[in-house]
N, C-alpha and C positions, 0 to 999 in steps of 0.2 A: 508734288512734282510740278513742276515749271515748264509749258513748252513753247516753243517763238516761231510764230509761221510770219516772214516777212516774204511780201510780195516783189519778183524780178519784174522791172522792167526794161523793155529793149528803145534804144534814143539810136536809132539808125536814119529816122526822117527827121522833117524838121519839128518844131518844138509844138508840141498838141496834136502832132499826126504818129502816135504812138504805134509803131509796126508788132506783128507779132503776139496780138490781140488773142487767135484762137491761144497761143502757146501759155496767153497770161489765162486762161480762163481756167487752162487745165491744172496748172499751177494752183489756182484757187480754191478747185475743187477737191484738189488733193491736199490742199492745207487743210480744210473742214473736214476733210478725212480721218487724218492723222488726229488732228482735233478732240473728232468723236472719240476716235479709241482710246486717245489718252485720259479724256474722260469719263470713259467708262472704267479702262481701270482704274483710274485713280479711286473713282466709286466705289468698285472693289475691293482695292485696296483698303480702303478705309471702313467698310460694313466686315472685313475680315477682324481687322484691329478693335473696332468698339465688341464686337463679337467677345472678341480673348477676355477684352476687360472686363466685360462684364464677367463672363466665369469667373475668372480670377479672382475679383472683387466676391463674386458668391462665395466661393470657396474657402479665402478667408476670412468671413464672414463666419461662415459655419463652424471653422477650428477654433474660434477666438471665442464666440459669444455662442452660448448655449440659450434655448428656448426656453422661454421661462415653464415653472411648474403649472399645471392644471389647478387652479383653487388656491393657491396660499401668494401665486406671485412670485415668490424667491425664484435666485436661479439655481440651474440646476449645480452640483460639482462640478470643476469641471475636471476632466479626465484625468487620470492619474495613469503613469508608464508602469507598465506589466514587471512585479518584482520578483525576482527568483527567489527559492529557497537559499539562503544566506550559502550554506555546502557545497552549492552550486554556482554562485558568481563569481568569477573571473576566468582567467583562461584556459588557467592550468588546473582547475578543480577536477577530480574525477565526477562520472558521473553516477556510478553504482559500486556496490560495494566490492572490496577484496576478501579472496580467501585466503588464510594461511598453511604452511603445511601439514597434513594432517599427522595425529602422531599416538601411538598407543599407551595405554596404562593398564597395567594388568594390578586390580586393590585388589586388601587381603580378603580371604574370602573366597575367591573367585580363582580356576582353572583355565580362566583363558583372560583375554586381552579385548580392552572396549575400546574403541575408537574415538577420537577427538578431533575435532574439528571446528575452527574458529574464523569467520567475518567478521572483518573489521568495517566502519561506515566509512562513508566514501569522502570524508572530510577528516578522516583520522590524523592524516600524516602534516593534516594542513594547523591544525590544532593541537599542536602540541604538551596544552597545558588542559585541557577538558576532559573530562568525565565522561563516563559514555553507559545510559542504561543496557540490562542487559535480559535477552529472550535466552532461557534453556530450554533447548530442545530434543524430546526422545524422539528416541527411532531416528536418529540422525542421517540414516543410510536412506531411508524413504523422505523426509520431511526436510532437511538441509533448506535443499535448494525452492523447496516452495515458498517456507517463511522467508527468507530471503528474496527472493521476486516479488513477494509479496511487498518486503519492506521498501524495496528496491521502487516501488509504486506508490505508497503510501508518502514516502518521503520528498520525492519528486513532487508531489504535488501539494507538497506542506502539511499535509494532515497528520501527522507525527514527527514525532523528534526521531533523531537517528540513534541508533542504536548496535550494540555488539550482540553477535549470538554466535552462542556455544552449542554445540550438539554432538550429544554421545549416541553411538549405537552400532553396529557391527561392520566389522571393514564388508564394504559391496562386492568384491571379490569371492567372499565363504557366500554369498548365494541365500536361499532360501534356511539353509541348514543354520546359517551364520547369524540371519533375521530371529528365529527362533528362540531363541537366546534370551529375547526378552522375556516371555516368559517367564525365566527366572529371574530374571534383575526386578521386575516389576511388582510381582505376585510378594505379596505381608505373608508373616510368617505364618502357616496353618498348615493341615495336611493334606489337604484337597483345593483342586482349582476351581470344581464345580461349585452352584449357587446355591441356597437353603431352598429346603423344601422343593415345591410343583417343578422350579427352574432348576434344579440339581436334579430331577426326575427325567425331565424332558433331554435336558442336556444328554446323561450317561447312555439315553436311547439313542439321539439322531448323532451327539458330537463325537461325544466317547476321545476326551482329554488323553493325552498318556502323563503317568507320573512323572514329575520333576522336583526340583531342589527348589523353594521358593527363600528366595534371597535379598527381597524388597529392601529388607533392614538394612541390609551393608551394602546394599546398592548406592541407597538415601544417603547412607553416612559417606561413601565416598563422594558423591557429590555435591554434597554442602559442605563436605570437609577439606580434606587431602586435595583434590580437584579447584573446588572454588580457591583455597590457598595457595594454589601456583599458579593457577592464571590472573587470579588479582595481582598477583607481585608480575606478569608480566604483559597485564593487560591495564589501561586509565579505566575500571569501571566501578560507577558508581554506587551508592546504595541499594538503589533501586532493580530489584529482578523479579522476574515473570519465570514460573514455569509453565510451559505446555505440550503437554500427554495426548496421546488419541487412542481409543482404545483401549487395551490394556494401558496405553501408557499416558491415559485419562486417568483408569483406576488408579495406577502410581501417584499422579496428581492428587488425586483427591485422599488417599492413604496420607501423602506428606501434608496436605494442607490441616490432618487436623493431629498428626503424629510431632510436625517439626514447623510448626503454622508462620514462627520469625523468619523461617528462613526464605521468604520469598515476599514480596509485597503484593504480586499478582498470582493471579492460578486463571489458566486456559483450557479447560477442561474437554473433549472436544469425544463424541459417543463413547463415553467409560462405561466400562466391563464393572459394575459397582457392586454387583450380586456373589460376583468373584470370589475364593477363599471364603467359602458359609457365610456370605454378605461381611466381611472383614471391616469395609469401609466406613458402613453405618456403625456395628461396634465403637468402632473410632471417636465417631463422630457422638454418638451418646456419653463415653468417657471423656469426651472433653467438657463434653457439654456440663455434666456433673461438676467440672472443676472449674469452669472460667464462667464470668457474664459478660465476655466479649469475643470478638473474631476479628480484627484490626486488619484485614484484607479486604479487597477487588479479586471475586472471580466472577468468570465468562465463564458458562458451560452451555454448549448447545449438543444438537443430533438432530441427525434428518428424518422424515417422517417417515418415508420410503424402509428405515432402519425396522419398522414395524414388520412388514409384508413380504416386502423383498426377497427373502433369503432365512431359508428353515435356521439355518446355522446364524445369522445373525440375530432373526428373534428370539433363539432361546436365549440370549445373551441379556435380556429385557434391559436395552440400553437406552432405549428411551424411556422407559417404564421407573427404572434406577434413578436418571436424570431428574424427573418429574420429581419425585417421595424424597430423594434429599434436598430437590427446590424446598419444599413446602414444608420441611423438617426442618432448617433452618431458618426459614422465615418466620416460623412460629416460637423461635428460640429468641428471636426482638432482641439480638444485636446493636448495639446503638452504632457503632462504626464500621460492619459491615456493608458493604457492597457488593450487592448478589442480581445477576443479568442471565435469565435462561432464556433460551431459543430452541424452538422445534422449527426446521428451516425445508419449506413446502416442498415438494420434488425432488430433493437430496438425500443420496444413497450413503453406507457405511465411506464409500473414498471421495465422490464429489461433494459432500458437506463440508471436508475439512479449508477449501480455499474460502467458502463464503464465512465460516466462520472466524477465520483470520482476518479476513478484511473487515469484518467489523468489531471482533474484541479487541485488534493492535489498539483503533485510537479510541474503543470507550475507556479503556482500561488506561492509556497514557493519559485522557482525560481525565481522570480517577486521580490520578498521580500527581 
């Protein structure tokens, strides 16, 4: 800033008798006035502006050039922009999955009607030409929606590929009565639901079972049959399927992984009832064993530890005790391309086990894969 203090003077007398003397003084004093302040702001002014630069200059400094490393010199990376799950870039992407309508099937065999139910990923309709692994899931009516929040999490944050899941199991409307059901879908063929020995003792005192139709077989076969053949024809999915059971519908699990072992690449095993039908399971598992020197799967089986103590009615079930004896029965059978991951999961009860266990078998198990 430029400022121009010129001095007035008054020519009333003659020439060197300048009048008006005090009026020039004041004048003067008020130019050195003005003066000062202009130079102080300008000062100001200007300690504001080196001020900015300098930040400025820091700033991109910092964006541009990284600190070197501690000990080798190099520099560091430098930053790299935050990338989405592919499912999830651009505008119109969804961001969680859909469900379809749900729709019933009554296979032969059976006096009533299972429920069906299908999610699709949240990149389905954007990909038209992709394949999509897939999760089956029992007990559809309790478990639907958890594996799906679950995948719903997983996938969002890249740790899995996306996926379609199927889940059979009683329309939610028939209630309790309607749940019950599995039971017989689940249970191999035998004539009792209780365990061998001590656990079929204990059981018939505290549980006391009532009879049922155990209908596992033609459960199985509807659903790697009939079932999987109409919704591959109207579903893009791939080779690749997971089943996962809880509970009884663990034991069903582990019944098909050693009855129907191709039809699935993965098994989720999650506190199987394995003592079930005079220990049915292990039968199984010794007949194959006699006939194969392989098991070409990934299964996850855990149960909470809590499953021990908890609940009369849950221990006699020795579902972690079951877990445990076909771990180490299978381990000792030296699989060359088996993949077998068991988990006893601290603090976690018969129903709060099942989300921890999902969230860690989804991506060991696609890891696997």
């Amino acid at each position: 800033m430029t400022v121009i203090c010129a001095e007035s003077h008054r020519s009333d007398g003659p020439a060197g008798n300048a009048t008006g003397s005090d009026d020039s003084g004041d004048q003067a004093g008020a130019c050195r006035r003005r003066l000062s302040r202009a130079s102080g702001f300008a000062a100001s002014q200007l300690w504001r502006f080196l001020t900015a630069l300098l930040v400025t200059t820091l700033v991109v400094t910092v964006a541009v050039t990284k600190p070197a490393r501690a000990g080798d010199g190099s520099p560091e990376p430098a930053a790299q922009p935050v990338q989405l799950p592919e499912h999830l870039s651009g505008k119109t992407a969804r961001l969680t999955m859909s469900f379809e309508e749900p729709f019933e099937r009554q296979p032969d065999g059976f006096d009533y009607a299972h429920e069906v139910r299908v999610a699709l990923p949240a990149s389905y309709e954007r990909y038209p030409d992709r394949a999509y692994p897939v999760i089956w899931v029992m007990d559809g009516d309790l478990m639907l929606h958890m594996v799906v929040g679950v995948l719903n999490l997983l996938t969002f944050g890249g740790d899995v590929p996306e996926m379609i899941v199927v889940s059979v199991g009683s329309p939610p409307e028939l209630g309790i009565h309607g749940h019950l059901r599995r039971l017989t879908n689940f249970s191999p063929p035998g004539d009792s639901y209780y365990g061998p020995g001590l656990i079929g003792e204990l059981q018939r005192e505290i549980v006391q079972f009532p009879e049922f139709p155990h209908k596992g077989d033609k459960f199985q076969a509807f659903l790697v049959g009939s079932l999987r053949d109409e919704l591959s024809e109207r579903y893009r999915m791939s080779e690749e399927h997971t089943l996962f059971g809880h509970s009884s519908g663990g034991m069903f699990a582990g019944y098909t992984l050693f009855t129907r072992t191709e039809a699935f690449s993965s098994y989720i095993i999650g506190s199987p009832y394995l003592y079930a039908v005079d220990g049915a399971v292990f039968k199984y598992e010794k007949s194959y064993a006699s006939n194969h020197d392989d098991l070409p799967v990934s299964v996850f089986i855990g149960a909470g530890d809590k499953e021990i103590s908890d609940s009369e009615h849950i221990a006699t079930g020795g579902l972690v005790s079951s877990m445990a004896l076909l771990s180490e029965r299978v381990r000792l059978r030296r699989y060359p391309s088996l993949q077998w991951t068991s988990r006893i999961y601290s603090g976690e009860d018969h129903g709060t086990v099942v989300p921890r266990l999902l969230m860690e078998a989804i991506p060991k198990l696609s890891a696997a894969d």
